[in-house]
C-alpha positions in Angstrom: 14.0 -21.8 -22.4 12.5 -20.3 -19.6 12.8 -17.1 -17.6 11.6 -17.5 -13.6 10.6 -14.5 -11.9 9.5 -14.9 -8.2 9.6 -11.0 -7.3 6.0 -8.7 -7.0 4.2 -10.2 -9.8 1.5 -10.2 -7.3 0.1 -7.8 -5.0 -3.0 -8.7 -3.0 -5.4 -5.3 -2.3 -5.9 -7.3 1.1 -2.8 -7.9 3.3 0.0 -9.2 1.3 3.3 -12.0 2.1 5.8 -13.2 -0.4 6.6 -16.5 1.3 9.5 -19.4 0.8 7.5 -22.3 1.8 6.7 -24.1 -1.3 4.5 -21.6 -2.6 2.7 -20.0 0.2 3.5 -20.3 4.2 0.7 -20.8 6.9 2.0 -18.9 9.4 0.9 -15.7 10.3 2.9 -12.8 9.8 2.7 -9.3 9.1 1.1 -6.6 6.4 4.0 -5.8 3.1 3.4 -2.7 1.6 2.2 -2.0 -1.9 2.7 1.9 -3.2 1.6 2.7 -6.1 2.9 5.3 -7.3 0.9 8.3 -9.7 3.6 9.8 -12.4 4.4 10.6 -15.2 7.1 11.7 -17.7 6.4 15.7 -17.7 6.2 15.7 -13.7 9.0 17.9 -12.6 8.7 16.5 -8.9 8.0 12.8 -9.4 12.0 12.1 -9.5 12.1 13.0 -5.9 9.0 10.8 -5.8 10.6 7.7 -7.2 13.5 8.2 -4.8 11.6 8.4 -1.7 9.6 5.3 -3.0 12.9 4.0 -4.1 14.3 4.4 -0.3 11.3 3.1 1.5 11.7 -0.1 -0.3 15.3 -0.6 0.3 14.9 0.5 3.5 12.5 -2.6 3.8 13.5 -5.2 1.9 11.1 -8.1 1.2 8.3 -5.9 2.3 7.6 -3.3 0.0 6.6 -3.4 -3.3 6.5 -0.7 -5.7 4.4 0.1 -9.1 4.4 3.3 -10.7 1.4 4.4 -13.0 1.9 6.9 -15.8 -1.3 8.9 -15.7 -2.6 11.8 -16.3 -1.6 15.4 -18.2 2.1 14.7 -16.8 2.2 11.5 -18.6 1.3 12.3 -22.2 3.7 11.7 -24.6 5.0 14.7 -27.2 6.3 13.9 -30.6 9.0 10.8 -30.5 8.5 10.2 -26.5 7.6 7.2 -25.7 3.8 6.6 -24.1 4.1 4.8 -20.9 0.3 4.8 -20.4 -1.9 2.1 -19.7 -5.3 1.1 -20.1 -5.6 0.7 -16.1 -4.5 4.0 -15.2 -7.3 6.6 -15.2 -9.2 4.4 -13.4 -6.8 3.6 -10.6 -5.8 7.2 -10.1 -9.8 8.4 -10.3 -10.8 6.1 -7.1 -7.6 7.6 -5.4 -8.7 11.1 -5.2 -5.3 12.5 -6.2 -4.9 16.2 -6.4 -1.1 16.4 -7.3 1.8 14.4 -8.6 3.7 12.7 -7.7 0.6 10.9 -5.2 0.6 7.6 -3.8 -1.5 5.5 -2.2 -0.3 2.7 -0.2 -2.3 -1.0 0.3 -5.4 1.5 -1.3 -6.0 2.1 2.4 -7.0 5.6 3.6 -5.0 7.2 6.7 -6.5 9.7 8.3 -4.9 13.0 8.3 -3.0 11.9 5.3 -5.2 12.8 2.6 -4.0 14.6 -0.4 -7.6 15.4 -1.7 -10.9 14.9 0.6 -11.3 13.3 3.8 -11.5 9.1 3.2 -9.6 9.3 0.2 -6.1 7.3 -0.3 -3.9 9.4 -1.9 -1.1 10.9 -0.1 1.6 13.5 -1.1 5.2 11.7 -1.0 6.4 13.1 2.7 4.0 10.7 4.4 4.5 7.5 2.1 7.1 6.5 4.6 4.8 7.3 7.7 1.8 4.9 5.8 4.1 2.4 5.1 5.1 2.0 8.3 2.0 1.9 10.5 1.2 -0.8 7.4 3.9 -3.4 8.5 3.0 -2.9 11.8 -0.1 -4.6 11.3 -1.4 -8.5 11.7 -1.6 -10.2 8.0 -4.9 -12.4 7.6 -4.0 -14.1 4.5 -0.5 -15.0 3.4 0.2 -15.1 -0.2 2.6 -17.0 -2.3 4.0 -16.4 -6.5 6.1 -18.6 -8.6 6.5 -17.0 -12.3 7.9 -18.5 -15.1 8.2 -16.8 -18.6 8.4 -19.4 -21.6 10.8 -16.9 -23.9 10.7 -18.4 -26.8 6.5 -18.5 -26.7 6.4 -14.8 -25.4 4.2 -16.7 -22.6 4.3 -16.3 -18.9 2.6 -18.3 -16.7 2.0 -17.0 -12.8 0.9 -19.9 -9.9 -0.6 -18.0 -6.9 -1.6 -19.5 -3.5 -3.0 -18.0 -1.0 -3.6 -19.3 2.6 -5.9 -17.4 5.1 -4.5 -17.5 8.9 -7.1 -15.4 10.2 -11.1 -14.0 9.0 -10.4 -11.1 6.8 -12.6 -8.3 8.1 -14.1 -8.3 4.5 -16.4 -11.3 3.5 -15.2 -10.8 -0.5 -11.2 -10.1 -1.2 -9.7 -9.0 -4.8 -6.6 -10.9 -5.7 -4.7 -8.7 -8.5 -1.6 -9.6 -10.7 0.1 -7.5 -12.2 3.0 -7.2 -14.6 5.6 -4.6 -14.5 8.7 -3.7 -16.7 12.1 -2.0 -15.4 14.9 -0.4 -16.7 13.4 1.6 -19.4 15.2 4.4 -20.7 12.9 7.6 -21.7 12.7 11.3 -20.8 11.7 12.4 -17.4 11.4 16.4 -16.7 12.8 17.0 -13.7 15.4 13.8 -13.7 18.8 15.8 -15.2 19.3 13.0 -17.4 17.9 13.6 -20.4 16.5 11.3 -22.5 18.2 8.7 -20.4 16.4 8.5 -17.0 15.8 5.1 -15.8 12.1 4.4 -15.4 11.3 1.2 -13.2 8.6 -0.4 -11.7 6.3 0.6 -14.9 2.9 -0.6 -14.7 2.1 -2.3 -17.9 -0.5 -4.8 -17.8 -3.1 -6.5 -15.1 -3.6 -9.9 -15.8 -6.5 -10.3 -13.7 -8.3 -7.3 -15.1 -8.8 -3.9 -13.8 -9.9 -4.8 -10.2 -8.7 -7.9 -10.2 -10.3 -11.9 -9.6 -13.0 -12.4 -6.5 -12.2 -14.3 -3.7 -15.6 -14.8 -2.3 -14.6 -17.5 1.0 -12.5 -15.5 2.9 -12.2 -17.2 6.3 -9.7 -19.1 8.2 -8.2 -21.9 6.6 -9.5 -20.7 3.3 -7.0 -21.8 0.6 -7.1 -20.1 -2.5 -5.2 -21.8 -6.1 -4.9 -19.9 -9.2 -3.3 -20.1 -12.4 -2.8 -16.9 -14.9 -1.2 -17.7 -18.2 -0.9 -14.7 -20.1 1.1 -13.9 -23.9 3.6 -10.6 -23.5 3.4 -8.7 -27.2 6.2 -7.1 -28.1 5.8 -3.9 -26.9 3.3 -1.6 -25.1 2.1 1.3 -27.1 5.2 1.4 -29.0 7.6 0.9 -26.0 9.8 -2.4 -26.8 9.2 -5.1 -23.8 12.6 -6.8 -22.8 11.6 -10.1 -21.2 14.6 -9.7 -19.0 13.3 -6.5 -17.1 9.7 -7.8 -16.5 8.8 -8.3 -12.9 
Protein backbone atom coordinates (compact mmCIF):
# COMPACT_ATOMS: atom_id res chain seq x y z
CA UNK A 1 0.00 0.00 0.00
CA UNK A 2 1.20 3.34 -0.73
CA UNK A 3 0.56 6.83 0.52
CA UNK A 4 1.28 9.72 -2.43
CA UNK A 5 1.98 13.09 -1.25
CA UNK A 6 2.69 15.73 -3.88
CA UNK A 7 2.38 18.88 -1.48
CA UNK A 8 5.81 20.96 -0.03
CA UNK A 9 7.97 18.09 0.48
CA UNK A 10 10.43 20.30 -1.23
CA UNK A 11 11.43 23.70 -0.92
CA UNK A 12 14.33 24.95 -2.97
CA UNK A 13 16.51 27.94 -0.84
CA UNK A 14 16.75 29.36 -4.64
CA UNK A 15 13.49 30.31 -6.39
CA UNK A 16 10.95 27.63 -6.01
CA UNK A 17 7.64 26.16 -8.47
CA UNK A 18 5.52 23.24 -7.73
CA UNK A 19 4.64 22.30 -11.38
CA UNK A 20 1.92 19.70 -13.13
CA UNK A 21 3.87 18.87 -16.11
CA UNK A 22 5.10 15.44 -15.54
CA UNK A 23 7.38 16.32 -12.81
CA UNK A 24 8.80 19.61 -13.46
CA UNK A 25 7.58 22.47 -16.21
CA UNK A 26 10.08 24.45 -18.39
CA UNK A 27 8.45 27.41 -18.50
CA UNK A 28 9.33 30.33 -16.69
CA UNK A 29 7.25 31.53 -14.06
CA UNK A 30 7.38 33.27 -10.89
CA UNK A 31 9.19 33.09 -7.21
CA UNK A 32 6.61 30.78 -4.36
CA UNK A 33 7.32 31.70 -1.02
CA UNK A 34 8.88 29.53 1.72
CA UNK A 35 8.33 31.03 5.56
CA UNK A 36 9.75 29.42 7.92
CA UNK A 37 8.41 30.00 10.81
CA UNK A 38 10.63 30.29 14.52
CA UNK A 39 8.11 28.86 17.56
CA UNK A 40 7.67 27.19 19.99
CA UNK A 41 5.14 25.67 22.49
CA UNK A 42 5.67 28.32 25.55
CA UNK A 43 5.44 31.38 23.05
CA UNK A 44 2.54 33.33 24.16
CA UNK A 45 2.50 35.32 20.62
CA UNK A 46 3.30 32.63 18.15
CA UNK A 47 -0.61 31.68 17.77
CA UNK A 48 -1.08 35.03 16.16
CA UNK A 49 2.03 34.01 14.34
CA UNK A 50 0.68 30.81 12.88
CA UNK A 51 -2.41 32.67 11.90
CA UNK A 52 -0.94 35.31 9.98
CA UNK A 53 1.31 32.53 8.34
CA UNK A 54 -1.78 30.58 8.16
CA UNK A 55 -3.59 33.57 6.11
CA UNK A 56 -0.72 34.42 3.85
CA UNK A 57 -0.83 31.02 2.52
CA UNK A 58 -4.48 30.76 1.96
CA UNK A 59 -4.48 33.93 0.65
CA UNK A 60 -1.95 32.48 -1.96
CA UNK A 61 -2.64 29.19 -2.73
CA UNK A 62 -0.14 27.11 -4.63
CA UNK A 63 2.46 29.67 -3.75
CA UNK A 64 3.32 29.62 -0.30
CA UNK A 65 4.70 27.17 1.72
CA UNK A 66 4.91 27.05 5.26
CA UNK A 67 7.36 25.15 8.02
CA UNK A 68 7.40 25.98 11.54
CA UNK A 69 10.60 25.19 13.67
CA UNK A 70 10.28 24.59 17.37
CA UNK A 71 13.39 26.36 18.74
CA UNK A 72 14.65 27.88 21.31
CA UNK A 73 13.73 28.55 25.31
CA UNK A 74 9.92 28.78 24.04
CA UNK A 75 10.11 25.41 22.76
CA UNK A 76 11.35 23.27 25.58
CA UNK A 77 9.33 20.76 26.79
CA UNK A 78 8.17 20.63 30.79
CA UNK A 79 7.22 17.31 32.44
CA UNK A 80 4.68 15.15 30.07
CA UNK A 81 4.78 17.83 27.01
CA UNK A 82 5.70 16.63 24.19
CA UNK A 83 9.27 17.88 22.50
CA UNK A 84 8.72 19.17 19.15
CA UNK A 85 12.46 19.94 18.59
CA UNK A 86 14.67 18.98 15.99
CA UNK A 87 18.16 18.40 15.37
CA UNK A 88 18.03 21.29 12.48
CA UNK A 89 16.69 23.95 14.49
CA UNK A 90 19.35 25.89 16.45
CA UNK A 91 21.20 26.03 13.51
CA UNK A 92 18.50 27.41 11.15
CA UNK A 93 17.34 30.00 13.65
CA UNK A 94 21.23 31.04 14.56
CA UNK A 95 22.02 32.08 10.75
CA UNK A 96 18.59 34.02 10.87
CA UNK A 97 19.52 36.49 13.47
CA UNK A 98 16.22 36.33 15.32
CA UNK A 99 15.74 38.43 18.29
CA UNK A 100 12.03 37.55 19.16
CA UNK A 101 9.34 34.95 18.59
CA UNK A 102 7.45 34.34 16.76
CA UNK A 103 10.31 35.44 13.66
CA UNK A 104 10.32 34.38 10.28
CA UNK A 105 12.23 34.53 7.53
CA UNK A 106 10.94 34.11 4.12
CA UNK A 107 13.01 32.31 0.93
CA UNK A 108 16.23 33.01 3.73
CA UNK A 109 16.34 36.34 1.78
CA UNK A 110 17.08 39.61 3.68
CA UNK A 111 14.79 42.76 3.05
CA UNK A 112 15.93 45.71 3.88
CA UNK A 113 14.25 47.68 6.47
CA UNK A 114 12.73 44.50 7.61
CA UNK A 115 15.17 43.20 9.93
CA UNK A 116 14.25 41.93 13.32
CA UNK A 117 17.98 41.79 14.55
CA UNK A 118 20.94 43.57 12.56
CA UNK A 119 21.13 45.10 9.31
CA UNK A 120 21.54 41.94 6.49
CA UNK A 121 19.89 39.56 8.58
CA UNK A 122 16.62 37.54 7.53
CA UNK A 123 14.50 37.45 10.25
CA UNK A 124 11.50 39.49 10.40
CA UNK A 125 8.79 40.13 13.07
CA UNK A 126 5.24 38.65 11.87
CA UNK A 127 3.62 42.28 10.60
CA UNK A 128 5.90 42.26 7.55
CA UNK A 129 5.77 38.42 6.61
CA UNK A 130 2.95 39.44 4.29
CA UNK A 131 4.93 42.55 2.84
CA UNK A 132 8.16 39.91 2.08
CA UNK A 133 6.02 37.50 0.74
CA UNK A 134 4.71 39.64 -1.58
CA UNK A 135 7.54 41.48 -3.18
CA UNK A 136 8.74 37.58 -3.33
CA UNK A 137 6.09 36.42 -5.91
CA UNK A 138 6.61 39.33 -7.66
CA UNK A 139 9.85 38.22 -8.73
CA UNK A 140 11.16 36.21 -12.09
CA UNK A 141 11.89 32.35 -11.07
CA UNK A 142 15.23 30.98 -12.66
CA UNK A 143 14.75 27.39 -11.87
CA UNK A 144 11.44 25.57 -11.77
CA UNK A 145 11.10 22.72 -9.49
CA UNK A 146 9.02 19.65 -9.58
CA UNK A 147 8.03 16.69 -6.44
CA UNK A 148 6.23 13.48 -6.64
CA UNK A 149 6.25 11.59 -3.04
CA UNK A 150 5.16 8.38 -2.35
CA UNK A 151 5.15 6.74 1.13
CA UNK A 152 5.43 2.79 1.08
CA UNK A 153 3.15 2.41 4.58
CA UNK A 154 3.62 -0.81 5.25
CA UNK A 155 7.82 -0.34 5.01
CA UNK A 156 7.60 3.00 6.95
CA UNK A 157 9.58 4.17 3.69
CA UNK A 158 9.05 7.28 1.57
CA UNK A 159 10.59 7.81 -1.40
CA UNK A 160 10.76 11.66 -2.89
CA UNK A 161 11.58 12.22 -7.02
CA UNK A 162 12.76 15.80 -7.58
CA UNK A 163 13.40 17.58 -10.88
CA UNK A 164 14.44 20.60 -11.34
CA UNK A 165 14.74 22.56 -14.70
CA UNK A 166 16.67 25.93 -14.93
CA UNK A 167 14.85 28.58 -17.39
CA UNK A 168 17.28 31.27 -16.74
CA UNK A 169 21.28 31.65 -15.06
CA UNK A 170 20.80 31.71 -11.32
CA UNK A 171 22.72 34.78 -10.09
CA UNK A 172 24.55 32.14 -7.91
CA UNK A 173 27.04 29.77 -9.64
CA UNK A 174 26.28 26.84 -6.62
CA UNK A 175 22.42 26.31 -5.55
CA UNK A 176 21.21 24.17 -2.34
CA UNK A 177 18.30 21.86 -3.10
CA UNK A 178 16.69 20.96 0.49
CA UNK A 179 13.83 18.41 1.27
CA UNK A 180 12.21 18.44 3.97
CA UNK A 181 9.62 16.44 5.84
CA UNK A 182 6.90 17.95 7.87
CA UNK A 183 3.98 16.44 10.11
CA UNK A 184 0.42 18.25 10.71
CA UNK A 185 -2.23 17.97 12.85
CA UNK A 186 -0.59 17.32 16.04
CA UNK A 187 -2.32 17.88 19.12
CA UNK A 188 0.03 19.40 22.18
CA UNK A 189 -0.10 22.48 24.43
CA UNK A 190 0.57 25.90 23.02
CA UNK A 191 0.65 29.03 25.64
CA UNK A 192 -1.15 31.49 24.26
CA UNK A 193 -3.54 29.23 21.94
CA UNK A 194 -6.90 28.95 24.58
CA UNK A 195 -7.02 25.47 23.88
CA UNK A 196 -5.32 23.73 26.13
CA UNK A 197 -3.65 20.79 25.65
CA UNK A 198 -5.43 20.57 22.32
CA UNK A 199 -4.06 23.22 19.96
CA UNK A 200 -3.41 21.98 16.57
CA UNK A 201 0.25 22.30 15.67
CA UNK A 202 0.92 22.01 11.73
CA UNK A 203 3.44 22.37 9.42
CA UNK A 204 6.05 20.89 12.15
CA UNK A 205 9.44 20.60 10.97
CA UNK A 206 10.65 17.13 11.66
CA UNK A 207 13.32 15.93 9.55
CA UNK A 208 15.69 17.19 6.41
CA UNK A 209 16.35 14.46 4.23
CA UNK A 210 19.08 16.19 2.43
CA UNK A 211 20.84 17.22 5.57
CA UNK A 212 21.07 20.45 7.38
CA UNK A 213 21.88 22.71 4.36
CA UNK A 214 20.75 20.63 2.00
CA UNK A 215 22.47 18.65 -1.51
CA UNK A 216 24.78 21.03 -3.98
CA UNK A 217 23.81 21.87 -7.17
CA UNK A 218 27.04 22.96 -8.63
CA UNK A 219 25.74 23.69 -12.77
CA UNK A 220 23.40 26.20 -12.32
CA UNK A 221 22.86 27.64 -15.79
CA UNK A 222 20.21 27.65 -18.43
CA UNK A 223 18.97 24.50 -19.44
CA UNK A 224 20.54 22.83 -16.45
CA UNK A 225 18.44 19.85 -15.53
CA UNK A 226 18.75 18.53 -12.24
CA UNK A 227 17.37 14.52 -11.23
CA UNK A 228 17.36 13.34 -7.69
CA UNK A 229 16.04 10.59 -5.75
CA UNK A 230 15.76 10.70 -1.73
CA UNK A 231 14.55 7.45 -0.13
CA UNK A 232 14.29 7.91 3.35
CA UNK A 233 12.75 5.26 6.47
CA UNK A 234 10.10 7.44 8.87
CA UNK A 235 10.61 5.86 12.72
CA UNK A 236 7.86 5.87 14.60
CA UNK A 237 8.03 8.89 16.34
CA UNK A 238 10.21 12.01 16.80
CA UNK A 239 11.50 12.46 20.27
CA UNK A 240 8.67 10.75 21.67
CA UNK A 241 5.96 12.41 19.54
CA UNK A 242 3.97 9.48 17.54
CA UNK A 243 4.34 10.17 13.55
CA UNK A 244 0.87 9.42 11.69
CA UNK A 245 1.81 8.62 8.13
CA UNK A 246 -1.34 10.32 7.15
CA UNK A 247 -0.42 13.91 8.41
CA UNK A 248 3.14 13.93 6.81
CA UNK A 249 3.67 16.47 4.15
Amino acid sequence: MFKKLTSNLVFALFAISMCGQTIVSTNPENRKVILEEFTGIHCVFCPDGHAIAQAIQDGNAGEVFLVNIHVGSFAVPSGNEPDFRTPWGSAIANQSGLVGYPAGTVNRHNFPGFEQGAPGTTAMSRNVWANATNQILAENSYVQVGVVAEIDVQNREITVHVQGYYTRDSPQGTNLMTVALLQNNTLGPQTGGGMGNNYVHMHRLVELLTGQWGISIPTTTTSTFVDETFVYSIPADYNGVPVVLQDME
